[in-house]
N, C-alpha and C positions, 0 to 999 in steps of 0.2 A: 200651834195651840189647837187642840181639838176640842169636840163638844166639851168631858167630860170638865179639861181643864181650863177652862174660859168661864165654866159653871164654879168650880172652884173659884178662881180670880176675883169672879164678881161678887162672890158669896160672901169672900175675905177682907175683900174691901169694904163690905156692905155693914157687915157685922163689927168689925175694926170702928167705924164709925160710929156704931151702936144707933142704926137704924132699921126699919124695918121693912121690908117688902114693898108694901104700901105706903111708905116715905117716899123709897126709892122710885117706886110708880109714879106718885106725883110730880118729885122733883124732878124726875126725868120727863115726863110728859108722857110716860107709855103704856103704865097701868100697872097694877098690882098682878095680875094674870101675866102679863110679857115676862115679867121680871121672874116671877116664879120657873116662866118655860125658860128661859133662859140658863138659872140656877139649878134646874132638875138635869141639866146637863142630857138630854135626849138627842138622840143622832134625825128624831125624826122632826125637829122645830129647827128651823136655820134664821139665825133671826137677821134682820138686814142689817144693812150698813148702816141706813138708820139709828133702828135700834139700837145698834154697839156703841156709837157716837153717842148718843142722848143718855146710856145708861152709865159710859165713861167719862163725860165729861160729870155727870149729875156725883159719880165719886171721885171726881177731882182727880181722873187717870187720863193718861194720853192716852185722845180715841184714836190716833194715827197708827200706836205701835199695837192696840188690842184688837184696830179692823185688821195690820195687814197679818198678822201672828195669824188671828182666827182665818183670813180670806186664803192665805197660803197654806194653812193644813186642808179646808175644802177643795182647794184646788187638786191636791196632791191625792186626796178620793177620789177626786172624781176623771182621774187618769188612770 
């Protein structure tokens, strides 16, 4: 899973739930700003493990298979 589509994922879930950015910032603990760089799906924000964990569990996703999906395609760049 790369930037673009881990920006989609989240995007899909987020909206699927009919919430908003700033829901998801709160309920996650990360902010309205995190969650936007996240969804803008940019090569140049990597957002931690952290982050993937508090923004997947906050949509009720497994943040196990979204950190290592996302951790495995960074890895595969950066070899």
């Amino acid at each position: 899973m790369g930037h673009q589509e881990l920006a989609e994922a989240v995007r899909t879930a987020r909206t699927s739930r009919g919430i908003s950015q700033r829901e998801l910032g709160d309920a996650s603990g990360v902010g309205a700003t995190t969650v936007r760089r996240v969804e803008s799906g940019a090569a140049a924000y990597e957002p931690s493990v952290r982050v993937l964990c508090a923004v997947a569990s906050a949509l009720e996703l497994d943040p196990a298979a979204l950190t290592r999906a996302y951790a495995a395609t960074a890895e595969q760049v950066a070899s």
